[in-house]
VOBA-1610 file (N, C-alpha, C; in pm, whole numbers, padded with zeros to 5 digits, always signed):
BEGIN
Unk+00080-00122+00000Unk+00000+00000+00000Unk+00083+00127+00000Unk+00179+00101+00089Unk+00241+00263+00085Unk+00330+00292-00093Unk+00376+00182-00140Unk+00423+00179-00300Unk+00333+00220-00398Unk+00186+00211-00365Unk+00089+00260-00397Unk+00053+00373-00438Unk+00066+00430-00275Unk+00057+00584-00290Unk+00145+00633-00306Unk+00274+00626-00317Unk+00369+00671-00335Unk+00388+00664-00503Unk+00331+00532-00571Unk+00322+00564-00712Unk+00221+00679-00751Unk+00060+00698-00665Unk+00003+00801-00712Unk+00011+00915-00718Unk+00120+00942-00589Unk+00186+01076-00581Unk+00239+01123-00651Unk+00357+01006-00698Unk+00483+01080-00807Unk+00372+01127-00922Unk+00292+01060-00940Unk+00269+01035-01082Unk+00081+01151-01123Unk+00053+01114-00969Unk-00067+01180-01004Unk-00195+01083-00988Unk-00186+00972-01107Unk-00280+00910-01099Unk-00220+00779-01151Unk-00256+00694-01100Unk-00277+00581-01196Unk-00266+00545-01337Unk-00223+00517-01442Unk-00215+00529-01556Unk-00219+00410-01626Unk-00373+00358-01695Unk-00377+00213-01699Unk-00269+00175-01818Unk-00203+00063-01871Unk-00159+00007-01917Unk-00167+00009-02036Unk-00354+00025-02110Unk-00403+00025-02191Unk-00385+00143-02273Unk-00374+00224-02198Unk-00360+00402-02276Unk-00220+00407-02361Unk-00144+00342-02268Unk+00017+00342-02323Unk-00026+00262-02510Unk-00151+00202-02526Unk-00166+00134-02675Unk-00281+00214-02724Unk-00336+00280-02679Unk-00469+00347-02754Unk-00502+00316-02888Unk-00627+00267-02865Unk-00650+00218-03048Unk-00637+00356-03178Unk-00579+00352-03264Unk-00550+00478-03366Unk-00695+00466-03416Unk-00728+00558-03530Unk-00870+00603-03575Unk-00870+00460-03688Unk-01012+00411-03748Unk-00984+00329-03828Unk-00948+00371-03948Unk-00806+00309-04020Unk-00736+00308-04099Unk-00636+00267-04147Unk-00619+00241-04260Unk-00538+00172-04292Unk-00417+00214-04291Unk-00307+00118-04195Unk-00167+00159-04116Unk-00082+00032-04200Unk+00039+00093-04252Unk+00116-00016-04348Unk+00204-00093-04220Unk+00220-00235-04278Unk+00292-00287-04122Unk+00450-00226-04087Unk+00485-00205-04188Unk+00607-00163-04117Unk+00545-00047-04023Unk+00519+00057-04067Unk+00437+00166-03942Unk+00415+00080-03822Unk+00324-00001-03834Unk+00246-00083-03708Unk+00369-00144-03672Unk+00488-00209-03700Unk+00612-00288-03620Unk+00675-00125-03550Unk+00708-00019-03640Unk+00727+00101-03590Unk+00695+00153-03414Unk+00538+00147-03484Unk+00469+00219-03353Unk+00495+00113-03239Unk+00465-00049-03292Unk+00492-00124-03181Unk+00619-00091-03075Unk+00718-00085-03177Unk+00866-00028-03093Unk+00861+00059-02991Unk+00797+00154-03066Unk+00769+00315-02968Unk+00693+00281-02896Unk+00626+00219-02866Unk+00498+00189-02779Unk+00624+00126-02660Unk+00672+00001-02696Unk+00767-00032-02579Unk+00845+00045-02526Unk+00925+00119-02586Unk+01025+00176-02508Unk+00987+00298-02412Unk+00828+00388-02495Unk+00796+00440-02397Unk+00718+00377-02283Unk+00692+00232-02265Unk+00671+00183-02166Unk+00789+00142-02058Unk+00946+00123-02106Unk+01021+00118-02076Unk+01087+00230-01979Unk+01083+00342-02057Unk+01108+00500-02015Unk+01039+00501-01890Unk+00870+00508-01917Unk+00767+00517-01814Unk+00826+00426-01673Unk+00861+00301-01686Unk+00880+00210-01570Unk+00986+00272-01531Unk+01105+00307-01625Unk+01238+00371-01554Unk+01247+00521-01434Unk+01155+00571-01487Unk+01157+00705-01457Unk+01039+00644-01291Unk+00948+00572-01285Unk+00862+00474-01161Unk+00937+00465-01100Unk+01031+00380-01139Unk+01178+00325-01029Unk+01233+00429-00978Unk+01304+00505-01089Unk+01359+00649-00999Unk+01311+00744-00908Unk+01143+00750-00940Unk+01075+00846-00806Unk+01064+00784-00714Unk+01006+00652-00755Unk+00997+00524-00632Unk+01102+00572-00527Unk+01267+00486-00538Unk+01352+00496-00490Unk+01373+00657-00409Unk+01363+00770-00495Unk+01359+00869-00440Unk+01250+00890-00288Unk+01128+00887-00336Unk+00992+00909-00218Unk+01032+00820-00115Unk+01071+00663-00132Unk+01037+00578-00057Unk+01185+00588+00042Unk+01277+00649+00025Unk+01415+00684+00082Unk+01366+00771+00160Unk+01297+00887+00159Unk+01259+01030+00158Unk+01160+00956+00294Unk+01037+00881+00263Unk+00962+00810+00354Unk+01012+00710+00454Unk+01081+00665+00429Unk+01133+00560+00533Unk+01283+00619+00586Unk+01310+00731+00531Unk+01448+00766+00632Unk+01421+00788+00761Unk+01561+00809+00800Unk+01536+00815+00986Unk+01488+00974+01055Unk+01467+01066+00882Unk+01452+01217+00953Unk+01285+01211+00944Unk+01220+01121+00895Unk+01072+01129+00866Unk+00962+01106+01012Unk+00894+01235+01034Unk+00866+01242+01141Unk+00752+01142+01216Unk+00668+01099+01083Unk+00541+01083+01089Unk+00539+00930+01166Unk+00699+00834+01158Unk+00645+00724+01153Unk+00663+00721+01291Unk+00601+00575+01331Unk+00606+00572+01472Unk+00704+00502+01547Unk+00776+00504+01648Unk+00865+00452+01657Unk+00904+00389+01814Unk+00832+00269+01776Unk+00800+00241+01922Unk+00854+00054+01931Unk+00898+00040+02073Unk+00923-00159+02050Unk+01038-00169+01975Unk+00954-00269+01893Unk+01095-00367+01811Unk+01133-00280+01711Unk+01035-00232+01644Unk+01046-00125+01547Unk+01116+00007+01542Unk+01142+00015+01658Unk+01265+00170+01687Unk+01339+00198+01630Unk+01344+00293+01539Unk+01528+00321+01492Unk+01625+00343+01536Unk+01730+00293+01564Unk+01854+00351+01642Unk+01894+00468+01580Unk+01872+00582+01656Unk+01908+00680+01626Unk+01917+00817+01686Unk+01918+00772+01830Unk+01938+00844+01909Unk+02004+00894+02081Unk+01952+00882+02173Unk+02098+00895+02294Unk+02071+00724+02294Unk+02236+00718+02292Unk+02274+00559+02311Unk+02371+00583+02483Unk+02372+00417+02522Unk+02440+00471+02644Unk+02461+00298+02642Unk+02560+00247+02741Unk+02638+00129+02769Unk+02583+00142+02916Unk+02539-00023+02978Unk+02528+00015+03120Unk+02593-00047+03207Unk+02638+00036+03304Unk+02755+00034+03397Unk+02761-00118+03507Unk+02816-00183+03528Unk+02871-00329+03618Unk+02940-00282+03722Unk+02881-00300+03796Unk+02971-00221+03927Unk+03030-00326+04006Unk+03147-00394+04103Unk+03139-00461+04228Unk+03062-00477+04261Unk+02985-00380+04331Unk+02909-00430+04453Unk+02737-00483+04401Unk+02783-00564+04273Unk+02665-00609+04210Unk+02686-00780+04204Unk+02544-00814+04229Unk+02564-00995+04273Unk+02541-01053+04164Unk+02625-01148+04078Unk+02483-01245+04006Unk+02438-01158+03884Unk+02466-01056+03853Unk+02447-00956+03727Unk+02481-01059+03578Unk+02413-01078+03511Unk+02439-01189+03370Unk+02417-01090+03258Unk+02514-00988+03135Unk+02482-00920+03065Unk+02495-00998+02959Unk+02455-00936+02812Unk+02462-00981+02694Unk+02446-00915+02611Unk+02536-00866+02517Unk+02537-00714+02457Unk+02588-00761+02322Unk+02491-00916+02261Unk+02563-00957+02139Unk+02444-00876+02072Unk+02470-00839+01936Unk+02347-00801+01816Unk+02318-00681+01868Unk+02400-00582+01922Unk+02380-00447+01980Unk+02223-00460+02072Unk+02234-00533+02135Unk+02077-00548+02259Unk+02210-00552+02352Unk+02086-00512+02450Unk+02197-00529+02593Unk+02089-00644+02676Unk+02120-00749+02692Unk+01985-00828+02772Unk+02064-00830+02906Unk+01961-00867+02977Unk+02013-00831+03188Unk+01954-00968+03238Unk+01995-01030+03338Unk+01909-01118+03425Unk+02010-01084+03557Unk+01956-01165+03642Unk+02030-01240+03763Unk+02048-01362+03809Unk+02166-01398+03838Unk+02169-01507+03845Unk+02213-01551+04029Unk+02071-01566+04060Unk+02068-01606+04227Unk+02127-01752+04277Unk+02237-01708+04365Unk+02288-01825+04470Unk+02242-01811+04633Unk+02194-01733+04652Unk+02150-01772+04796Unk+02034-01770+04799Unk+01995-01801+04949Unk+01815-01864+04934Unk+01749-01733+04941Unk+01804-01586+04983Unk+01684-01486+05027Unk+01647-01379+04835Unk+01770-01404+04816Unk+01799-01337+04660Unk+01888-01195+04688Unk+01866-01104+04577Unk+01899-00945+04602Unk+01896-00858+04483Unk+01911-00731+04545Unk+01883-00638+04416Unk+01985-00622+04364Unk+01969-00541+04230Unk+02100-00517+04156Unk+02026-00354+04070Unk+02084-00256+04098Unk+02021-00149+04030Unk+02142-00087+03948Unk+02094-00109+03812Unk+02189-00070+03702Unk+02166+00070+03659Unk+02268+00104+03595Unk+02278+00306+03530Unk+02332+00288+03430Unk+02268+00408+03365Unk+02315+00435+03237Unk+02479+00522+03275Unk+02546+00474+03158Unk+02716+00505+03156Unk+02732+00701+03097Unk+02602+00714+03088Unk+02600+00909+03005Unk+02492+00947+03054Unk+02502+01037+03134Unk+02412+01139+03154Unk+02341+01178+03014Unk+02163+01191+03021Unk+02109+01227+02956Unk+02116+01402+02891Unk+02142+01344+02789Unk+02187+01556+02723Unk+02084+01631+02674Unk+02119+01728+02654Unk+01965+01808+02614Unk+01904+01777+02549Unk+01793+01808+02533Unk+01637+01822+02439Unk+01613+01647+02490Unk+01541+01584+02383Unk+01447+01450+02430Unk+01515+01349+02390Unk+01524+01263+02457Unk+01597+01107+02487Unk+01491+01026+02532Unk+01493+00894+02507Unk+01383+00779+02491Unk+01449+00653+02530Unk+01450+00567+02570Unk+01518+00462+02585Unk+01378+00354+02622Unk+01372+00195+02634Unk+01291+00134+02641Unk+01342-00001+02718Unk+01298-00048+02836Unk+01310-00191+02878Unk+01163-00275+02834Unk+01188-00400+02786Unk+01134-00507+02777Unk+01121-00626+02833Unk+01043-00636+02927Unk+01052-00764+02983Unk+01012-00893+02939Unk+01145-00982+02877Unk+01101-01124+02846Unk+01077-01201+02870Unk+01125-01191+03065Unk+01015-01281+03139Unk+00995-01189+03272Unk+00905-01226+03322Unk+00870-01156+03481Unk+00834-01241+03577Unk+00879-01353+03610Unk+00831-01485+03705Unk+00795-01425+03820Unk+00795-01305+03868Unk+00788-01298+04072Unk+00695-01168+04029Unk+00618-01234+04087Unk+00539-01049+04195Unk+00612-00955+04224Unk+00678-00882+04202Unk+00794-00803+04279Unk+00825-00686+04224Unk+00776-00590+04334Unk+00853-00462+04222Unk+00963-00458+04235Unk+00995-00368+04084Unk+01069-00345+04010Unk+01072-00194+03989Unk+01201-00109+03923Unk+01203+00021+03895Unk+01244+00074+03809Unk+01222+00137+03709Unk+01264+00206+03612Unk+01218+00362+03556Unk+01334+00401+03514Unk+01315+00519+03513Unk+01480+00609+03502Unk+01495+00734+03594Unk+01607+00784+03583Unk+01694+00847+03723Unk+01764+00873+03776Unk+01821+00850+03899Unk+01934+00962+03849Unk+01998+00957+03985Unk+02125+01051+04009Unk+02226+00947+03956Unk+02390+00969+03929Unk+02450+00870+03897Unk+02551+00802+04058Unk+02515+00844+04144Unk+02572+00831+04260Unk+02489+00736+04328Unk+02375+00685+04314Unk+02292+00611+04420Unk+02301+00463+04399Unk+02337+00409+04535Unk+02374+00290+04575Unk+02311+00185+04498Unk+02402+00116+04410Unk+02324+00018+04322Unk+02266-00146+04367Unk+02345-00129+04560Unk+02278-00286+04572Unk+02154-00231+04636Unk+02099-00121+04662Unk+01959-00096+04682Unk+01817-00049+04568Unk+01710-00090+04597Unk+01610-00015+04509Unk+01622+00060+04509Unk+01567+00160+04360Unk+01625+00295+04365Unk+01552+00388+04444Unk+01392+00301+04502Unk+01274+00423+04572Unk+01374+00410+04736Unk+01492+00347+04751Unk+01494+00339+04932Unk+01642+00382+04910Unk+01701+00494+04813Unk+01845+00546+04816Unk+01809+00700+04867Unk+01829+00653+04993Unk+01805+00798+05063Unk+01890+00926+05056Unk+01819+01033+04991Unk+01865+01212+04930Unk+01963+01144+04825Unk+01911+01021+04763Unk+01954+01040+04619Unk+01839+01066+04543Unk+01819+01121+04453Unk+01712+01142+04401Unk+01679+01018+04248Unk+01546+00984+04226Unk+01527+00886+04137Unk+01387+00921+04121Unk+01334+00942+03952Unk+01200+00974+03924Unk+01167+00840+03795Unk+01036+00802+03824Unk+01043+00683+03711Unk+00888+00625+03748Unk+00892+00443+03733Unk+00774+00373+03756Unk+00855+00270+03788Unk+00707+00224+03940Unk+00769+00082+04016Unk+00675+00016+03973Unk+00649-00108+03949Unk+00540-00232+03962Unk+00593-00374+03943Unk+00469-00424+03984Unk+00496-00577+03987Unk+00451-00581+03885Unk+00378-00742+03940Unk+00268-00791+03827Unk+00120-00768+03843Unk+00117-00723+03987Unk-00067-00649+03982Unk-00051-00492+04048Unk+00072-00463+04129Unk+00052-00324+04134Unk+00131-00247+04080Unk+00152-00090+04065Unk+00194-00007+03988Unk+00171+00107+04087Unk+00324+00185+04071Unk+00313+00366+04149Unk+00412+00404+04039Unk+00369+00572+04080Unk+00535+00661+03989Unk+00626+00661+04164Unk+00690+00748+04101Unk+00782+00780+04212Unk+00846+00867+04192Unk+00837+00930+04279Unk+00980+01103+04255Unk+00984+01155+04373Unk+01145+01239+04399Unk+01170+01309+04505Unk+01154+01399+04541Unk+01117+01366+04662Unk+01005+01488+04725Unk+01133+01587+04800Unk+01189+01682+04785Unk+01305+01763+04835Unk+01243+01808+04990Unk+01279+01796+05109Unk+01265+01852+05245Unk+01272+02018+05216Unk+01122+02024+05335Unk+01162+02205+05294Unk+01105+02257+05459Unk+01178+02364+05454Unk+01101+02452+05587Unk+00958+02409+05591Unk+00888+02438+05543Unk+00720+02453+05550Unk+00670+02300+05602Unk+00758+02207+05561Unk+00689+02070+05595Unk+00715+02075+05723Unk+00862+02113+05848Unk+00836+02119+05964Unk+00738+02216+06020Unk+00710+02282+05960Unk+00632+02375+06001Unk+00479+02306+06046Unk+00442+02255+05927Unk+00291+02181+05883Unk+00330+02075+06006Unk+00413+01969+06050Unk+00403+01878+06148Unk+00374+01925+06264Unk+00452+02079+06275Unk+00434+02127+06448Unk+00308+02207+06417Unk+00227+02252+06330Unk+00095+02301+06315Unk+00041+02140+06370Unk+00052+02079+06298Unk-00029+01894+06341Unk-00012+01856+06551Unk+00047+01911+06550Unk+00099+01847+06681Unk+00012+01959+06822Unk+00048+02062+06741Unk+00007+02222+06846Unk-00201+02154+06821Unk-00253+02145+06720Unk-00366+02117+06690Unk-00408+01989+06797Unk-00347+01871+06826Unk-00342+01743+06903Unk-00320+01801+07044Unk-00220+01843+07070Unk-00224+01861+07222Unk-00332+01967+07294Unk-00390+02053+07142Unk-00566+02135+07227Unk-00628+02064+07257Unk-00682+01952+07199Unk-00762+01892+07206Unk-00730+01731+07313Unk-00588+01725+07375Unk-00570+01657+07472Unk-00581+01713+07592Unk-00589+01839+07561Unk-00601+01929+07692Unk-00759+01907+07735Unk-00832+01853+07674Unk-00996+01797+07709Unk-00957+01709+07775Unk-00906+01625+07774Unk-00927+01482+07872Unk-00873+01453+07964Unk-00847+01367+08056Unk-00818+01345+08179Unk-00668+01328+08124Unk-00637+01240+07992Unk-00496+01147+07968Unk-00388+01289+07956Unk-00484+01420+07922Unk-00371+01475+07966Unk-00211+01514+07994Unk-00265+01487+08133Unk-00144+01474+08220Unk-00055+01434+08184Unk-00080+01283+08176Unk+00007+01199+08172Unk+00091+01229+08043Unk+00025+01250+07908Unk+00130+01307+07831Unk+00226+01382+07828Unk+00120+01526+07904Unk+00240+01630+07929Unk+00414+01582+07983Unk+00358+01497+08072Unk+00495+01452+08158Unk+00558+01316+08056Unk+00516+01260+08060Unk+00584+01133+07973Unk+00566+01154+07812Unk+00488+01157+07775Unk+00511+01126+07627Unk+00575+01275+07557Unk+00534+01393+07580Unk+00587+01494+07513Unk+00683+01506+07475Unk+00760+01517+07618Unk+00927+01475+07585Unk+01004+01442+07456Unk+00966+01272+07455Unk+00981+01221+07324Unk+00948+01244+07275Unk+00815+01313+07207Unk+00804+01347+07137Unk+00843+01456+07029Unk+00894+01552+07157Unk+01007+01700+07103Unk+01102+01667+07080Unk+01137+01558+07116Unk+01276+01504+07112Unk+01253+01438+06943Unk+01178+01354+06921Unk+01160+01301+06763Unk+01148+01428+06684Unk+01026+01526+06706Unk+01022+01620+06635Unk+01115+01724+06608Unk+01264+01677+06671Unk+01351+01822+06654Unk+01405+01786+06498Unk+01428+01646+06505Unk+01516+01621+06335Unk+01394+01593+06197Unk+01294+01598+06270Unk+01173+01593+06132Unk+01241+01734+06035Unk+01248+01686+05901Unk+01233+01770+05814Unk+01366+01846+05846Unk+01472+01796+05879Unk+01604+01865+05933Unk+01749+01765+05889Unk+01847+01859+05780Unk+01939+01778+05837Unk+01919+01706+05691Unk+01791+01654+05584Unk+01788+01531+05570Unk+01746+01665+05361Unk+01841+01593+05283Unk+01800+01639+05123Unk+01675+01623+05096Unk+01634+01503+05160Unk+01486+01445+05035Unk+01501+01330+05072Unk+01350+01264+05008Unk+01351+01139+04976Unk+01242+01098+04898Unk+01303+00945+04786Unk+01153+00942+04677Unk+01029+00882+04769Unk+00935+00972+04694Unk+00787+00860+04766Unk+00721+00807+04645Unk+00628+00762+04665Unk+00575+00678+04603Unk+00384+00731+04589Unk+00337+00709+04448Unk+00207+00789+04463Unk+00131+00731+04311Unk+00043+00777+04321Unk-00058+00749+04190Unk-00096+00584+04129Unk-00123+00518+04292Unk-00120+00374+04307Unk-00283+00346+04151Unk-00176+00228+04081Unk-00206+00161+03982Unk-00255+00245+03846Unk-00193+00406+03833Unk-00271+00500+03770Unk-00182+00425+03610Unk-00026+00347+03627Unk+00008+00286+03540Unk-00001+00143+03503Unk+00005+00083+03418Unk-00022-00071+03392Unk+00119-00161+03499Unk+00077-00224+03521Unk+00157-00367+03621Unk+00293-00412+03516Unk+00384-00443+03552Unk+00501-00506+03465Unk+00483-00660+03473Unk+00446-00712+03366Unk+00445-00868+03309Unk+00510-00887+03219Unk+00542-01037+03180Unk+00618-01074+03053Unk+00567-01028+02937Unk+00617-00956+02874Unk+00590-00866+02735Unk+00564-00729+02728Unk+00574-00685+02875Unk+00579-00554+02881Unk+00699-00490+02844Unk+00667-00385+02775Unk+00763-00330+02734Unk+00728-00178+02740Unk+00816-00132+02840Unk+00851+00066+02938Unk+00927+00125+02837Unk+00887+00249+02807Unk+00942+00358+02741Unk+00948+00475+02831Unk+01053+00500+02844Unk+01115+00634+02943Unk+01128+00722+02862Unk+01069+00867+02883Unk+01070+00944+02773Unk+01148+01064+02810Unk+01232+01130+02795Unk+01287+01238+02887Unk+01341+01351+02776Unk+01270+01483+02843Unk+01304+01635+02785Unk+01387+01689+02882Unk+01506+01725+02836Unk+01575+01789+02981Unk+01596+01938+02932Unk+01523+01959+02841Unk+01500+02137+02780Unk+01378+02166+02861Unk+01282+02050+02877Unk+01149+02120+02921Unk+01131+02045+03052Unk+01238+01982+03076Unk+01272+01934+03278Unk+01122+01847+03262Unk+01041+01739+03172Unk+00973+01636+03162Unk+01042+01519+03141Unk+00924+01423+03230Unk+00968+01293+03224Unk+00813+01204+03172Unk+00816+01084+03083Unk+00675+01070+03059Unk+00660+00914+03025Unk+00586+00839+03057Unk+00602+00723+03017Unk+00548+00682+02887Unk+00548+00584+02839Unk+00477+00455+02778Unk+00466+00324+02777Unk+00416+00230+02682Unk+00359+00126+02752Unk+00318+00057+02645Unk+00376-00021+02555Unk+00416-00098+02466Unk+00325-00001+02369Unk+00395+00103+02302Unk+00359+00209+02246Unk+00295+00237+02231Unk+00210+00275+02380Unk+00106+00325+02401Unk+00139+00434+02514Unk+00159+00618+02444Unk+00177+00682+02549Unk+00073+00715+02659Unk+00159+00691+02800Unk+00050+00726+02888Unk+00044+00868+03007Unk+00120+00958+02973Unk+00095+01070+02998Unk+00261+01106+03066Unk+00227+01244+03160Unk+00377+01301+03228Unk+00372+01228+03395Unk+00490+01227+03441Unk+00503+01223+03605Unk+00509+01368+03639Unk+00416+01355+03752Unk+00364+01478+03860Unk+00471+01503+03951Unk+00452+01625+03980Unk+00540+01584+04121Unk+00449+01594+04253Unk+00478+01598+04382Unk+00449+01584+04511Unk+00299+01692+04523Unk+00341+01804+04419Unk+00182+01922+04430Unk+00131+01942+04284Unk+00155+01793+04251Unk+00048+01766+04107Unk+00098+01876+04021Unk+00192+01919+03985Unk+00236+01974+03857Unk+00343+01904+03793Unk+00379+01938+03680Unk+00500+01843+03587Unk+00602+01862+03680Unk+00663+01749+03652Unk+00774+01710+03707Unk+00922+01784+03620Unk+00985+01891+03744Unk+01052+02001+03660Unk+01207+01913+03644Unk+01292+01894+03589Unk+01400+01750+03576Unk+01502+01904+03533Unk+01445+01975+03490Unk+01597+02098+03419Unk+01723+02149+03560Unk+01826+02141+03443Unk+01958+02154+03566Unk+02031+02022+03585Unk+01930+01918+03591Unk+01968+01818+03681Unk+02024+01700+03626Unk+02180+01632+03718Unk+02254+01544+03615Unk+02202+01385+03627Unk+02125+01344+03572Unk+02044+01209+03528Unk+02113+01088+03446Unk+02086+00967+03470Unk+02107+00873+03359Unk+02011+00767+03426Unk+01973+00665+03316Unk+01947+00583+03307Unk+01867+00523+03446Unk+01820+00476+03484Unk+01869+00371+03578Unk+01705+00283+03614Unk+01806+00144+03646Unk+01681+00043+03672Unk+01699-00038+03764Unk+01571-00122+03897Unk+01624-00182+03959Unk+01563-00297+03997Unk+01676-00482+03942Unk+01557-00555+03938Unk+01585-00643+04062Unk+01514-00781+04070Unk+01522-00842+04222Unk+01540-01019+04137Unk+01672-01042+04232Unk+01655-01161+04173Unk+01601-01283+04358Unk+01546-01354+04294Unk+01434-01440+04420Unk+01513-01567+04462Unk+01566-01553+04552Unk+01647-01680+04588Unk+01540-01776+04645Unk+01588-01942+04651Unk+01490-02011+04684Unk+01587-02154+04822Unk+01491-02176+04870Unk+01528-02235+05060Unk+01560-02407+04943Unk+01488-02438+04855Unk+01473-02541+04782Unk+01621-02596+04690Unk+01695-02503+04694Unk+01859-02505+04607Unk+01779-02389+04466Unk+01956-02311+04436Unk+01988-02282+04313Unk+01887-02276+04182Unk+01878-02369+04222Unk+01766-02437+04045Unk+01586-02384+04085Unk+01578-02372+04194Unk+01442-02277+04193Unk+01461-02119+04171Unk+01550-02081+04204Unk+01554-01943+04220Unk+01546-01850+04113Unk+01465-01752+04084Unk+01387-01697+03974Unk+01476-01505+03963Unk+01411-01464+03804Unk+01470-01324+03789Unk+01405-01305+03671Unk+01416-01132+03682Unk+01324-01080+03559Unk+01441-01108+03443Unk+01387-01153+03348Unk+01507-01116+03188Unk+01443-01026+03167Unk+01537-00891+03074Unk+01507-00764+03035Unk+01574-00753+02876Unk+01570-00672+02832Unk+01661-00642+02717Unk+01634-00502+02722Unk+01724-00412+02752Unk+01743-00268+02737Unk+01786-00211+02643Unk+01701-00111+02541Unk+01718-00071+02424Unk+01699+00100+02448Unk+01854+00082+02394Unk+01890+00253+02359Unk+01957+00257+02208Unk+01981+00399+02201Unk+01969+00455+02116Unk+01864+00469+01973Unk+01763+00480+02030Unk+01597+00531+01991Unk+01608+00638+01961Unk+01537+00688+01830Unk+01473+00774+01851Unk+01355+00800+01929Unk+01286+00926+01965Unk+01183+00971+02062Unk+01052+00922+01981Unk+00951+00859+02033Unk+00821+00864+01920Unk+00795+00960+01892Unk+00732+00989+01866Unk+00606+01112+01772Unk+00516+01112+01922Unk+00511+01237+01957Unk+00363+01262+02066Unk+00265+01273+02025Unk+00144+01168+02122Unk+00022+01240+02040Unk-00016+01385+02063
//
């Protein structure tokens, strides 16, 4: 179909076969004439096909190159053609199994003890300006277990999940196989201690009604001023977790598209090329990412088993970069 239109374009219309012979008026045509015209008749059918081929080749180069905006470019179908990145093997990673034959990078784990552990991988380049895309695929997902993906600081501890690397910052999507959150870092600010000791001044009016009182004043307060001096003190941030199941669950054949503008400080998902909108932050507006030095990063769980070795389970992935960005709707 698209050779199709691409012939009706060059050409205009269609041009049946038959026209190229049009019957002449009736009369008498000597045969050499008629072997004549036959000739001419071919070669301008010849000409005609040559000059087909040449727009052909032209349009359909023009259509299927990698600058053509329209197509879509999502999954298996992606063009390589855009931020590429290698991902980083650190020490303090267990059981990590890469495979980076046929330019794929595939990931598993490979668990020896009975409880299992994480392994949270990064991209080797900070994401550079304007929009970068990258995509994990999961080829298998055996465990319930979240999982994380998305984009991170390049400093945060890779034998932990990336939502529990405390005042490192990490914005992305966690899920298993039936639940799903985003996640992003919520930065500590004056106003939040503020809002706890508003919470607290509000509780002790209204303990001042009852007999129990007392007894707080003297025993529990204490500790309690004592906990409340380092709330919101002392401490960068930390990611939370929010917008329970607003994204699809990670199963075998899912396949995550991380979408990232670091001109317009957005981050946005998809979902086996199906876009599904921006990450919020903490007071429901876009998530502002500008300034900030990012790469890659993902974090999976491999499931050790009490049974030996040979039970013990892990997500396979295949991580695909250098994408171009889809087309937004």
């Amino acid at each position: 179909e698209p050779i199709s239109r691409l012939r009706v374009a060059a050409f205009g219309a269609t041009l049946p076969t038959s026209s190229l012979f049009a019957a002449t008026p009736a009369m008498a045509i000597p045969h050499s004439a008629q072997k004549r015209a036959g000739r001419s008749a071919v070669l301008a059918l010849a000409a005609a096909g040559a000059l087909s081929w040449k727009l052909l080749s032209v349009s359909s180069s023009t259509f299927f190159g990698s600058a053509s905006p329209g197509l879509r470019t999502t999954g298996a179908t992606a063009r390589r053609a855009g931020y590429a990145f290698d991902v980083v093997v650190a020490d303090k990673h267990r059981g990590i199994v890469l495979d980076k034959k046929g330019g794929k990078i595939e990931l598993t784990t490979k668990v020896t003890s009975s409880g299992g552990y994480w392994n949270t991988v990064l991209g080797d380049k900070p994401l550079p300006a304007g929009r970068s895309y990258f995509e994990v695929h999961f080829r298998d997902k055996p465990d319930d277990v979240m999982e994380y993906i998305g984009v991170a600081e390049p400093s945060v501890d890779v034998t932990l999940p990336l939502h529990k690397n405390k005042e490192k910052e990490f914005y992305g999507w966690g899920a298993s196989q039936t639940d799903s959150a985003t996640y992003k870092f919520m930065a500590c600010k004056p106003e939040y201690r503020k809002s706890e000791e508003a919470h607290i001044k509000r509780m002790e009016d209204k303990l001042k009604k009852v007999k129990e009182f007392e007894d707080y004043d003297k025993k529990a307060k204490p500790k309690l001023s004592e906990t409340c001096a380092t709330w919101w003190t002392g401490l960068k941030g930390m990611s939370v977790g929010g917008d329970p199941m607003r994204l699809p669950p990670f199963t075998k054949g899912t396949t995550v598209g991380i979408d990232v503008d670091m001109d317009k400080g957005t981050l946005s998902f998809w979902e086996n090329g199906k876009y599904l909108g921006l990450l919020h932050d903490v007071d429901n507006k876009p998530m502002n990412l500008k300034g900030k030095k990012l790469v890659p990063a993902m974090s999976f769980f491999g499931r050790g088993s009490f049974s030996g070795p040979q039970y013990a389970s892990a997500s396979n992935v295949e991580i695909r970069t250098g994408l171009e960005p889809p087309p937004l709707p």
